[in-house]
C-alpha positions as CSV (number, residue, x, y, z in Angstrom):
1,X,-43.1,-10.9,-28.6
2,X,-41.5,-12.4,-25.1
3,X,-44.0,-14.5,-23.4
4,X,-46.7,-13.1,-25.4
5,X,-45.8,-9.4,-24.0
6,X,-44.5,-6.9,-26.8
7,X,-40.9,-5.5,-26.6
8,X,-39.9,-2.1,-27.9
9,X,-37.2,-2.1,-30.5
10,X,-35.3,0.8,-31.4
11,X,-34.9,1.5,-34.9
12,X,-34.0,4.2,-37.1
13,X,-32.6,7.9,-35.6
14,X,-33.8,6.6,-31.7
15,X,-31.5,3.7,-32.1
16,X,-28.8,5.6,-34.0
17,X,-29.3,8.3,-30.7
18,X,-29.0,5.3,-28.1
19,X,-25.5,3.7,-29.7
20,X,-23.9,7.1,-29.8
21,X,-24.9,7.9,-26.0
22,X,-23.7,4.4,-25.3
23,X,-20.4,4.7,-27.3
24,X,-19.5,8.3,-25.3
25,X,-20.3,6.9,-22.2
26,X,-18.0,3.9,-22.8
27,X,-15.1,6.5,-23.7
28,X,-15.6,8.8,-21.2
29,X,-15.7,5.8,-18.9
30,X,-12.7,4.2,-20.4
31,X,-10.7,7.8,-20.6
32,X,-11.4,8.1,-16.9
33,X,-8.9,4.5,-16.4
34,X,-6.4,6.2,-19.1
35,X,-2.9,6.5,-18.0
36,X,-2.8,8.7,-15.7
37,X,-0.8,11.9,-15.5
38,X,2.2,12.1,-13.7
39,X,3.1,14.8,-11.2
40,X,7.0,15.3,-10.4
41,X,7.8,17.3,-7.4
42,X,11.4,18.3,-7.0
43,X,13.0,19.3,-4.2
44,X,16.8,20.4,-4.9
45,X,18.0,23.0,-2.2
46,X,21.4,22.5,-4.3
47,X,20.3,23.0,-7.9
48,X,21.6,19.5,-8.8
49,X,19.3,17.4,-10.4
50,X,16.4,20.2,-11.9
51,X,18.4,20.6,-14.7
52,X,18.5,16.7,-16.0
53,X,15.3,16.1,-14.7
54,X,13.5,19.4,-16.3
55,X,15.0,17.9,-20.0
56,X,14.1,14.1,-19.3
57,X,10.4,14.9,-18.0
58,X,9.3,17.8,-19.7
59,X,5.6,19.2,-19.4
60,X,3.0,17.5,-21.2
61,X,0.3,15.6,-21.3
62,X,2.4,13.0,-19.7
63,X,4.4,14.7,-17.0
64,X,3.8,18.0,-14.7
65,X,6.8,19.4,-13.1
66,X,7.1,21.3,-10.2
67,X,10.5,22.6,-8.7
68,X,11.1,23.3,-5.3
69,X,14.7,25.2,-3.8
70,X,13.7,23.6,-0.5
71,X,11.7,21.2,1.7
72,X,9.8,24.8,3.5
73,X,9.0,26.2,0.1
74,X,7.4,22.8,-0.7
75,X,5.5,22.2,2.2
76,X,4.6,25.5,2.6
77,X,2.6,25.7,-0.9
78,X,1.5,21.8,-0.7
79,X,-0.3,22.7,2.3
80,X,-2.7,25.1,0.5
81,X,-2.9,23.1,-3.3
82,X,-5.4,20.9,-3.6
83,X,-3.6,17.5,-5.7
84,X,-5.7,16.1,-8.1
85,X,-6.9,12.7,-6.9
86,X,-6.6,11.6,-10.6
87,X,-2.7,11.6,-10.8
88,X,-0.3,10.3,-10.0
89,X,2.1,12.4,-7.1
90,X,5.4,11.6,-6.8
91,X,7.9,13.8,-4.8
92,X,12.0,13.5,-5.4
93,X,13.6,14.7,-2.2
94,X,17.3,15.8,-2.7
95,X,18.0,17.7,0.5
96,X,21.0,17.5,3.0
97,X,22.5,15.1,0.5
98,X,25.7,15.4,2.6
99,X,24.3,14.4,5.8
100,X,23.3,11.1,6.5
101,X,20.5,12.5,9.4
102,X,17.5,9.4,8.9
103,X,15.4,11.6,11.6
104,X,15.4,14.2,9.8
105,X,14.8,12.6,6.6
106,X,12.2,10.3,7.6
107,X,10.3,13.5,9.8
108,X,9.7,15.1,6.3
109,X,8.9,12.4,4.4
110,X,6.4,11.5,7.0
111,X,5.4,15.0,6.7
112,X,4.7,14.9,3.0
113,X,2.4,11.8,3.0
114,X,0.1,13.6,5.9
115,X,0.0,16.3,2.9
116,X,-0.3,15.1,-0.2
117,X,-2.9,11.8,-0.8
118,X,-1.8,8.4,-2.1
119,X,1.7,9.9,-2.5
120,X,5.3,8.1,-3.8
121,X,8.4,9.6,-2.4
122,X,11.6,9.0,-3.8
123,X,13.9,9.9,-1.6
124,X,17.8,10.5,-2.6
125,X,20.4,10.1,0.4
126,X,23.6,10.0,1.6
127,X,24.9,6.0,1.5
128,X,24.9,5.8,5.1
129,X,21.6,6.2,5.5
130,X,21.4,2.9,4.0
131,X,22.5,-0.9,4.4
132,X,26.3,-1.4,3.4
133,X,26.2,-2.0,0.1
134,X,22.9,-1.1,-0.9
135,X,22.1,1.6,-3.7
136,X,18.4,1.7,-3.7
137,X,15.2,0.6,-1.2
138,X,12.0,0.5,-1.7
139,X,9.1,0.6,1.0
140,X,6.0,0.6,-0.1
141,X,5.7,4.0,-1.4
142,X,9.1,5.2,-0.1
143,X,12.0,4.7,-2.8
144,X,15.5,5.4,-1.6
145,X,17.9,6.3,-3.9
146,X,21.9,6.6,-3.0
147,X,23.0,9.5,-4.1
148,X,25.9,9.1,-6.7
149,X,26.9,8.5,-10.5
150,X,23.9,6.6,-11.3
151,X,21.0,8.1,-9.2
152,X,19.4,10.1,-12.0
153,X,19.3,6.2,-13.9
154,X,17.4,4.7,-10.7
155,X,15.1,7.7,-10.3
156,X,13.9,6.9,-13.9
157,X,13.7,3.2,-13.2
158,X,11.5,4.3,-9.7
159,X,9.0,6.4,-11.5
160,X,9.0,3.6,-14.6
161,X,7.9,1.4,-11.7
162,X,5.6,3.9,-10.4
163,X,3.5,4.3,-13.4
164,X,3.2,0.8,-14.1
165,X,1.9,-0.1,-10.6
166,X,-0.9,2.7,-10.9
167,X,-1.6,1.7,-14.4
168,X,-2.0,-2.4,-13.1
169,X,-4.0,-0.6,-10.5
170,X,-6.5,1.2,-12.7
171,X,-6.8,-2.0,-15.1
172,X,-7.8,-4.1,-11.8
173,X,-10.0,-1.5,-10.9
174,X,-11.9,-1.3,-14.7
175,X,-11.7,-5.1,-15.2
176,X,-13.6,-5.2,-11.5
177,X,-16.2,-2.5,-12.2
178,X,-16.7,-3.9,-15.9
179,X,-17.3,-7.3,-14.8
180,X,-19.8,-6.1,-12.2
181,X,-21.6,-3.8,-14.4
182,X,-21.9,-7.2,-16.9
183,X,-23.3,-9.3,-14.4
184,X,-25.8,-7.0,-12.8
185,X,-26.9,-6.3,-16.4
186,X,-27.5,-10.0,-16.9
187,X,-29.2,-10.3,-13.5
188,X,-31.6,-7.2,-14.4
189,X,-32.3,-8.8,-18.0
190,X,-33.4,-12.0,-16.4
191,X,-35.7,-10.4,-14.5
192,X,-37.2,-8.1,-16.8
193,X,-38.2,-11.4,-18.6
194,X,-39.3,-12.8,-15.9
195,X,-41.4,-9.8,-14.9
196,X,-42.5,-9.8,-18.9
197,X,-43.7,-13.7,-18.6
198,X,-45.1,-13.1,-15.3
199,X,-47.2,-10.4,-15.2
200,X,-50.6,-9.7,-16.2
């Protein structure tokens, strides 16, 4: 009894029911914040990198590949695939690696984040296309990446980056949506005693 009004308990099989409805919508909520799976787009017009990156990032339940023998080929199937919202896109450009053309460059990169949503683009380039001195930049969701000895060691320390940032992004977003879900359940259990100690 609350406030001399009677509250239904749930006991037996109907209480057994309601945990296990609870539990699978707590896993299916907490699956949806998982890691997320990562989607590697490779452009190599010169065949130079699939090879290394094919062996370190093989399909799985971690990583989707997708090779591309030019910039056309890839924007020419992007443009009709629908990206799932739920991954995580990055695209590795390695085109007209031996001419240091930022126009050009920077044209289709802007071209691929009109295509594909919320994506990172790790671009690799000739050294002049960067600072004196400088082997990598990043720019919010552009990484650039000088093309040389070590360039298949930074691309793996771009997309170790990558993943952690949307992972700290999908534990923001759970701890946010947890914390509001707590509180309006609080707010709606007040009430319902209130309601119970006020009525009739």
């Amino acid at each position: 009894m609350i406030c001399g009004h009677t509250v239904l308990i749930l006991t037996g099989k109907d209480q057994a029911c309601h945990e296990f409805k609870l539990i699978s919508f707590y896993k299916a909520f907490m699956d949806y914040f998982d890691e997320k799976l990562l989607y590697l787009h490779l452009i190599d017009e010169n065949n130079i990198f699939a090879s290394d990156i094919e062996e370190k990032y093989p399909n799985g339940k971690k990583y989707l590949l997708h090779i591309y023998p030019s910039a056309e080929k890839f924007i020419s199937d992007a443009a009709t695939e629908k990206f799932n919202k739920r991954g995580i896109h990055v695209v590795i450009i390695a085109v007209l690696l031996g001419t240091p053309d930022k126009n050009v460059k920077y044209s289709l990169i802007r071209k691929i984040q009109e295509i594909v949503p919320d994506v990172n683009v790790i671009n690799l380039c000739h050294p002049r296309e960067l600072e004196k001195g400088t082997s990598s930049l990043r720019n919010d969701s552009v990484i650039h990446i000088v093309n040389n000895e070590n360039a298949l060691i930074r691309i793996d320390n771009a997309l170790r980056w990558v993943l952690a940032k949307a992972n700290l992004d999908s534990k923001r977003k759970l701890y946010k949506i947890t914390a509001g879900v707590f509180f309006v359940s609080l707010i709606l259990t007040a009430l319902a005693v209130t309601i119970y100690c006020f009525s009739g």
